[in-house]
N, C-alpha and C positions, 0 to 999 in steps of 0.2 A: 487549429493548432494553438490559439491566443490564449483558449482554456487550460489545454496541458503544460502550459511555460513553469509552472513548482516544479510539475511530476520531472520535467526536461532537465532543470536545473539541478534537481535530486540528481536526475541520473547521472548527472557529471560528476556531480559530488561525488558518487559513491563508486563511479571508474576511476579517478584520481585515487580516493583513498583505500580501493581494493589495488591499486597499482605502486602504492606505495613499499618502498622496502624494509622488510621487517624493522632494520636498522632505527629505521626513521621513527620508530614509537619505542624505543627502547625507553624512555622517558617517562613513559603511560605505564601506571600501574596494572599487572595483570594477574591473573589467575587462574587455574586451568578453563577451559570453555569462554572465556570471552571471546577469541573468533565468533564463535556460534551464536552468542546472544548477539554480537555486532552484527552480524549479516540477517540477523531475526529483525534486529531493530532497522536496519536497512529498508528492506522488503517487505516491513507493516507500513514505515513509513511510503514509501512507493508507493504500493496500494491502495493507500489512503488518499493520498494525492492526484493517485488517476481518477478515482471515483470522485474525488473533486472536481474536477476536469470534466470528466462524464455526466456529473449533477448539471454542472455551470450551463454546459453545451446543449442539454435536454433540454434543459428548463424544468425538472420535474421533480419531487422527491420523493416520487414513485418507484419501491424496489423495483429493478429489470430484471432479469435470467442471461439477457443479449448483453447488457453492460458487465454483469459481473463474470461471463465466460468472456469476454473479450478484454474484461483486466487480467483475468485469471490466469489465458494466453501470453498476453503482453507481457504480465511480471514473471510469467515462464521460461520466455524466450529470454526477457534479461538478465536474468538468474543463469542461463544457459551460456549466453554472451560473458558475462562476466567470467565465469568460471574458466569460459574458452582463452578469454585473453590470459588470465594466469597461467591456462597451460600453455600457451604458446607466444604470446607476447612477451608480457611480465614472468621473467623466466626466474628471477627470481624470487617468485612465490610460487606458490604449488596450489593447482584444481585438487580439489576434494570433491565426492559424493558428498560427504556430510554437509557442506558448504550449500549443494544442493537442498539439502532436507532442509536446513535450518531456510534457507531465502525461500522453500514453500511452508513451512511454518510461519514466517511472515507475513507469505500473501496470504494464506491462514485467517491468521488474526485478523488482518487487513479488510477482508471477507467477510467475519463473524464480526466485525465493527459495523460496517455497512449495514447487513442486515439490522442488527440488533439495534440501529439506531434508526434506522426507517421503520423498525416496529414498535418501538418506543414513541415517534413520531405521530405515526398514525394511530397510536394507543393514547396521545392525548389529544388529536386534532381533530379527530373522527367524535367522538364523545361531545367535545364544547363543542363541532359544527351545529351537532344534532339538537343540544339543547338550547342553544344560539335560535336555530330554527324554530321550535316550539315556541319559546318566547314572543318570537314577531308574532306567529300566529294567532296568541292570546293580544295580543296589543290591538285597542278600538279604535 
């Protein structure tokens, strides 16, 4: 659990501030569709932070298929959580489907971070290992 204490702390962050009442950000400049980028931007960050958690706890920076269906889950079910407390907690705010799309547009991004960054990783670590190698083996 020592490893997911950000993704943890995220998540609180982001139940207080989806619990917050409209009122309260009357102040914050809007536009139409900010909801939507804010709960994208929620839910990458999330994401991001379990697969950091996930990296830390492995030890490996080996893409999984197991790590990333088991964030892809978990940022599902919170996205689900959330939305649930708006419709029945935080009464006054309102569950959206869209609210849905955008927090899996998130883990999304979140998703195509990871990857493209482990292959980025292994696209320049794999290469110097191997010439790294050759080298010693020329060395008398």
């Amino acid at each position: 659990m020592k490893h997911y204490i950000w993704a943890v702390l995220w998540a609180v962050v982001v139940v207080v501030l989806c619990g917050l009442p409209s009122a309260a950000t009357d102040e914050v400049p809007k536009f139409p569709g900010i909801d939507k980028l804010v709960h994208t931007g929620f839910f990458f960050v999330f994401t991001v932070l379990l697969y950091y958690g996930a990296i830390r706890r492995v030890g490996t920076f080996k893409p999984s298929w197991r790590i990333s269906i088991k964030v892809i889950v978990f940022s599902s079910l919170f996205a689900l959580l959330t939305e649930f407390l708006q419709w029945k907690i935080f009464i006054y705010r309102s569950a959206e489907v869209w609210d849905l799309f955008a927090d899996a547009v998130g883990t999304g991004m979140g998703v195509f971070a990871y990857l493209l960054l482990h292959n980025v990783y292994r696209a320049e670590t794999v290469p110097s290992k191997i010439a790294h190698a050759k080298n010693e083996s020329y060395e008398v």
